[in-house]
C-alpha angles and dihedrals in degrees: 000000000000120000119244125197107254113248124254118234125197105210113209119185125291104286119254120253116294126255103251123257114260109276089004119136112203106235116248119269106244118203120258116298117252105255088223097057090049091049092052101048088048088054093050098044080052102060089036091069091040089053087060090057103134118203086187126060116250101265146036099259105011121104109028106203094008102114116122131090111317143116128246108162126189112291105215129207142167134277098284097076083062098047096038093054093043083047095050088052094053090040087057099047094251105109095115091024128133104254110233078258096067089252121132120246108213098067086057105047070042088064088038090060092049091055075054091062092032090065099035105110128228094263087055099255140120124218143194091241140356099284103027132121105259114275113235096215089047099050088048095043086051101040092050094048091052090043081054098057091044113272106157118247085230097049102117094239088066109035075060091052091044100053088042092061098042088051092053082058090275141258090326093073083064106136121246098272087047096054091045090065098046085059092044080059089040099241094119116032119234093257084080098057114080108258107258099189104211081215084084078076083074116039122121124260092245091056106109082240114055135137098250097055089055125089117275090254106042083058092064105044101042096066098054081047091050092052090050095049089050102043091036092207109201124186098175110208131242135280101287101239093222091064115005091173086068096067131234105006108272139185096219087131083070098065131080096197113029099196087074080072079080112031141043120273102212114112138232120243112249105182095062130023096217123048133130090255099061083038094068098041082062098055087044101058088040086061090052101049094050088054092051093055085043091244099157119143112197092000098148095039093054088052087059099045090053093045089050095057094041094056094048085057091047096058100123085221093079108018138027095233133323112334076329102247119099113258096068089038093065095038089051094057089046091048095045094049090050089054091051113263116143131234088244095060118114095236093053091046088053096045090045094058101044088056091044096051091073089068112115109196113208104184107191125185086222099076101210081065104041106098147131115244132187139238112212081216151312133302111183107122080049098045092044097049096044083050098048096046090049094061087046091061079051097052096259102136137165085258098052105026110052082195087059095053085048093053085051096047086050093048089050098047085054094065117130111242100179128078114246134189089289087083104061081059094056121105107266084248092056103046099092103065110096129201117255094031116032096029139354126240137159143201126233098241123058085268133015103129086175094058119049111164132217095221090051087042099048093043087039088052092045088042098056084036097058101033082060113200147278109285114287097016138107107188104108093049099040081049093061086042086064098046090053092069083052091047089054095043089060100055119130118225091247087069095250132101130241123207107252109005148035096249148126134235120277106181090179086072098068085066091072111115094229093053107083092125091083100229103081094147131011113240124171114294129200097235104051081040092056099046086045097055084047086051099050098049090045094055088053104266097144121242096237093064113110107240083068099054078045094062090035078062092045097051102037081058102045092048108117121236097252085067090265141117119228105230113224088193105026133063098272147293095341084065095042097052105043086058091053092045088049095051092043083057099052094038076065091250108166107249086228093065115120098250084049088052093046093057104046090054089053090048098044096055089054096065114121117234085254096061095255129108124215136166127203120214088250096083093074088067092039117043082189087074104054117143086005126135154066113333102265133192103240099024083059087047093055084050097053096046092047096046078055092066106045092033119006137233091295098076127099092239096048093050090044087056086045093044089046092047092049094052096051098056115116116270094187134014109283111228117207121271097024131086123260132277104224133186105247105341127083117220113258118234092268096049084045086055105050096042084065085061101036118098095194130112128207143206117236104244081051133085131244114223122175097179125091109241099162122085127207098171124007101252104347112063125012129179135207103219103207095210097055088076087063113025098052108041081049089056089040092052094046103052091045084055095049101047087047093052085061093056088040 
C-alpha cells in the first residue's frame, strides 16, 4: 500500500448555535437527567437484550452446527417475499402438491396470502416500507397472488388495488424481477423481459462486464436469471374461474398499454442519442433478434458453465442455500427445474428447504390474523456483534457475563475458514493470505462461506475486541487481530472500504437493463467506511496508518454539502452520517473541523421537537426529506451517539435524545398486535396505528419501533431489522451515562 502524506486541518471554534431549518422547532432542553434513572434504564435495557439470547438457530433446518448463545431476531421485509414465493409455487407446477414432509401446499400459500391482506394499506396499496408511495411490482405481485387463490376481481380490496396500480401507469412500469416472473406465468412474453445472455457465465476477466466486477449478490441472482432468459421456461396458468372462455387467468386489466405484454418498457432516451442507457437496448434487442434467428454461439457451453458454478455455491457445506437470501434462491429452483431436475433430486430438496426455512408461522385464532410470512434471510452473526458491542459500552464483558463469553465463543466458531470469490479481486500482493489462519472474516447468515462482508467482519473484530476475554485467555482480541488483515486487504484505492469486494465504482453499470434493483455493483460507501475505520483503531491499528488517513480522505470528500453522509445501509443520512462521524473520531479529527462543524449544524437542525430523531425511507427519493420523520428508537440512538462525539453528553440536544430514549423504554412487555406500554411517554397516532398491524411482541427494558429504518437496496428493498430498537439505544444510553459520570 502506497504511503500517502497525512492531510493538514485548520481548526477553527466550536460553531454557534444553527439557524434553525425552515419550519423546525429546536427540541426543549431538558435538565439533567437524574444519574439513578439512567443507571437504571441502562441496566434494563441491559437485561432486555440479554433476555433475547437464542441457543438454537432460528429455524428448523438453518445453521448446522450453529447452536450456542447468540441473537438472530426476525428480519422483516415487504410484501414481495410473500407474492414472489406464492408466485415461484405456482411457476413450478406445486401449488396443490403434496411438501417433502407429507403436508399439503395449498393451505400454506392459503396463510401467506393472508400476511398479503394483512400489509395492504387502507388506500389499497402495498409499499416498500411503512410511509412510502405504493410500489407498482409489489401491488401487482400482490394483486395477482391474491387473484390466484380466488379473491374476486370485484372484492373491494381488489377493485382499490386495482385503481392504485392503473393510476401509477399500470402493470407495465413492473420492475425487471417482476416482469420475469410474469413471463415465467406466461402473462408477459419474454420479449418483455431484458435479454440476460447466460454467455456472461464465460467472459474473460479483462472484458469491461465480468462476474467478478458486479456486486455479491447480483452474481448470484443473474445466472439463474440467465438460465431462465435462455431456456424461457412458461407454466400458464389456469382458466380463471371468474371467465373460463377467456382463456389462462390473466392480469390484462392491469395494463394500460397492452402491447408492453410483448416488448420491453423501458424507454429510449430522447434527449441524447448516446447514452448508456440506449447503448444497452440495443444491445438488448440485438440479443433478441439473434435469438430469434437462432444466432447463439456457445449457447450450450455457457449453460453448463453457469450451472457448474451455481452448483459449487449451492454445497450445503458451505451456504444455506444460494447466496443465502431469498431472491437467487427462488430463481435457482425455477432454473433447475427447467433444465430437468426432479423434485426429488438432492440439490432441489435442499434448495426447497433453505428457502423455506425463512418461513415464520403465526398461527391466530383470529383467522384474519392468522398467516405465514417470509425473511429475505438470516442475521445472526449481525445481530450477535451490534449486540455485543452494545453490552460492552454498558459494562457486560467475557469476564463478567458469562452470556456474553458464550456469544463470543459462538462469533468466533462461525468464521469463515475457506477463500470465496472476494479474493480474485485482491491486490496480487495480498492473495495468499487465507481465512482462518492468515486473517479472520464472517458472513452476515448463520452460513454463507462465499460471501464474508466487510461491515459483519469489522463490527465482529471490534465486538470480540471490546467484550475482552475470560481471565487468562487471548482468543477474542488475537481474533480481531486476525480480521483486521482481512479488513486492510479489502480496501478500495479511494481509501474507503465497499461491503462484499475489493472493487471500484462503475456508474455505467446502473444503465443495464437488468439492473433495476439499484445495486448492480458494490462501490465504497461512507457508512461501512466510517465503522471500519472505528473498528480498526479499536482493535489497535494505530491512527497514523495509512489505511486510516486513506478512509479520512475518503470521508472528508464524500460528505454532502448540507454537512451529511448519504447511508448506503441505514435509513438514511442519520445513519450515514453517525458511521462518518464515527470514523473521523477515531481517525483523531478534531470535533471542531469544519466538516465536524458541518455536520453538527445539519444534525442539529434535524432534531424533532421531542427530542428524538427519526428519518423516513423517503428521503432517498427526496433529498428534501433528509433526517426527516417520526422520533424512532435506533435512529435516536445513532443521534445520541453521534452528538457525543461532536459535543458530549453535556449539550441540550444530546440530553433531549437521552431523555427521549429513557422515556420510551418499555415499562411493560408489549404483546403483538397492541401499542407499547412506555415509561413516561404516551405513543403517538401513528405509533397507535402500526402496533394494531404489528405481530411483534417486546420486553419491557426494551423499545418498541414500527418504522423501517434498515436498507437493503436504495429505493427498491428495505428491511426492519428487529434488534436495532434494542442494541443501539442501549449503546446510545451507556455511553451517555458514562461520559456524564465523568462530568459528575
Amino acid at each position: 500500500m502506497s504511503t500517502i502524506t497525512p492531510p493538514t486541518f485548520t481548526l477553527r471554534p466550536s460553531p454557534a448555535a444553527p439557524a434553525p431549518r425552515a419550519g423546525h422547532t429546536p427540541a426543549a432542553a431538558p435538565a439533567p437527567l437524574d444519574p439513578q434513572r439512567l443507571a437504571a434504564a441502562v441496566h434494563a435495557g441491559a437485561e432486555a437484550l440479554l433476555a433475547k439470547q437464542r441457543t438454537e438457530p432460528f429455524a428448523r433446518n438453518a445453521g448446522r452446527g450453529a447452536s450456542g448463545r447468540h441473537w438472530c431476531a426476525e428480519l422483516e421485509g415487504d410484501s414481495i417475499l410473500c407474492s414472489e414465493y406464492i408466485l415461484m409455487k405456482f411457476i413450478l407446477g406445486q401449488h396443490r402438491a403434496t411438501r417433502p414432509d407429507g403436508s399439503d401446499e395449498w393451505p400454506r400459500l392459503l396463510r401467506m396470502a393472508n400476511q398479503l391482506r394483512l400489509s395492504q394499506r387502507p388506500d389499497g396499496t402495498w409499499g416498500q416500507y411503512p410511509g412510502s408511495p405504493l410500489d407498482v411490482s409489489a401491488c401487482v405481485k400482490a394483486y395477482l397472488c391474491l387473484k390466484l387463490v380466488g379473491d374476486a376481481v370485484d372484492a373491494p380490496h381488489m377493485a382499490r388495488a386495482r385503481a392504485a396500480i392503473r393510476a401509477a401507469g399500470g402493470a407495465e412500469k413492473c420492475n425487471t424481477f417482476t416482469t420475469f416472473y410474469l413471463a415465467c406465468l406466461g402473462i408477459v412474453s419474454w420479449n418483455a423481459c431484458p435479454a440476460i445472455p447466460p454467455q456472461i457465465a464465460l467472459l474473460p476477466a479483462w472484458f469491461p462486464f465480468h462476474l467478478r466486477k458486479v456486486a455479491a449478490w447480483t452474481r448470484t441472482m443473474i445466472l439463474p436469471l440467465a438460465l431462465c432468459s435462455a431456456l424461457q421456461p412458461v407454466r400458464p396458468l389456469p382458466p380463471d374461474p371468474a371467465n373460463p372462455q377467456a382463456g389462462p387467468l390473466n392480469i390484462d386489466e392491469l395494463f394500460l398499454d397492452l402491447s408492453f405484454k410483448h416488448r420491453l418498457s423501458k424507454p429510449w432516451s430522447r434527449d441524447r442519442l448516446f447514452t448508456w442507457n440506449n447503448t444497452f437496448l440495443a444491445i438488448d434487442r440485438l440479443l433478441k433478434l439473434c435469438r430469434s434467428a437462432g444466432v447463439t454461439p456457445f449457447r450450450d457451453q455457457a449453460i453448463a458453465s453457469a450451472e457448474t458454478w451455481l452448483l459449487e455455491r449451492m454445497d450445503p457445506a458451505t451456504t444455506e442455500g444460494l447466496g443465502a437470501i431469498f431472491p437467487p434462491m427462488v430463481y435457482i429452483q425455477v432454473a433447475l427445474q427447467k433444465m430437468g431436475y426432479p423434485r426429488s433430486h438432492p440439490v432441489i430438496r435442499q434448495a426447497e428447504a433453505d428457502l423455506d426455512a425463512f418461513e415464520i408461522d403465526h398461527p391466530h385464532p383470529d383467522p384474519t390474523l392468522d398467516h405465514i410470512r417470509l425473511q429475505p434471510c438470516f442475521s445472526p452473526v449481525w445481530d450477535t456483534a451490534i449486540a455485543l458491542d452494545a453490552l460492552a459500552e454498558a459494562g457486560r464483558t467475557a469476564a463478567n457475563e458469562p452470556r456474553v463469553a458464550e456469544a463470543c465463543d459462538w462469533l468466533r466458531r462461525r468464521e469463515i475458514t475457506r477463500a470465496g470469490d472476494w479474493i480474485e479481486n485482491l491486490r496480487p500482493q495480498d492473495r495468499h493470505l487465507r481465512p482462518g489462519t492468515d486473517m479472520a472474516c464472517w458472513a452476515f447468515e448463520y452460513r454463507n462461506d462465499w460471501y464474508p462482508d466487510v461491515d459483519d467482519t469489522c463490527m465482529v473484530a471490534k465486538a470480540l475486541h471490546r467484550a475482552g476475554d475470560r481471565p487468562g485467555e487471548t482468543v477474542n482480541r488475537d481474533t480481531a487481530v486476525r480480521a483486521v488483515r482481512w479488513i486492510l486487504a479489502m480496501q478500495n484505492d479511494d481509501g474507503g472500504w465497499a461491503a462484499f469486494d475489493r472493487t471500484r465504482d462503475r456508474p455505467w453499470m446502473e444503465a443495464v437493463p437488468f439492473a433495476d434493483h439499484n445495486a448492480m455493483q458494490d462501490p465504497s460507501c461512507s457508512d461501512i467506511t466510517g465503522r471500519v475505520m472505528e473498528s480498526l483503531v479499536t482493535c489497535g491499528l494505530p491512527r497514523t496508518h495509512t489505511a486510516i488517513t486513506q478512509g479520512l480522505n475518503y470521508l472528508l470528500a464524500t460528505q454532502q454539502p448540507e454537512g451529511c453522509w448519504w447511508g448506503r445501509w441505514g435509513c438514511n443520512y442519520i445513519y450515514g452520517t453517525w458511521q462518518a462521524v464515527n470514523g473521523l473520531a477515531a481517525a483523531g479529527l478534531d470535533a471542531r473541523h469544519p466538516a465536524g462543524a458541518r455536520a453538527l449544524t445539519w444534525l442539529l437542525n434535524c432534531q424533532n421537537p421531542d427530542g428524538g430523531f427519526g428519518e423516513s425511507a423517503n428521503s432517498y427519493l427526496d433529498r428534501r426529506l433528509m433526517g426527516q420523520g417520526p422520533s424512532t428508537a435506533s435512529q435516536t440512538g445513532w443521534a445520541l451517539l453521534t452528538l457525543l462525539n461532536l459535543v458530549g453528553p453535556d449539550h441540550p440536544a444530546s440530553r433531549a435524545a437521552a431523555d427521549w430514549l429513557c422515556r420510551h423504554q418499555l415499562a411493560a412487555d408489549k404483546p403483538a398486535y397492541a401499542p407499547s406500554t412506555h415509561t413516561q411517554a404516551t405513543p403517538t397516532p401513528d405509533d397507535r396505528r402500526l402496533a394494531e398491524r404489528d405481530p411483534m411482541t417486546d420486553r419491557a427494558g426494551g423499545w418498541a419501533e414500527h418504522w423501517f429504518t434498515g436498507t437493503g437496496f436504495p429505493k427498491v428493498f428495505y428491511l426492519r431489522y428487529h434488534l436495532y430498537r434494542h442494541s443501539f439505544p442501549l449503546k446510545a444510553l451507556s455511553r451517555f451515562k458514562t461520559l456524564s459520570q465523568a462530568m459528575w
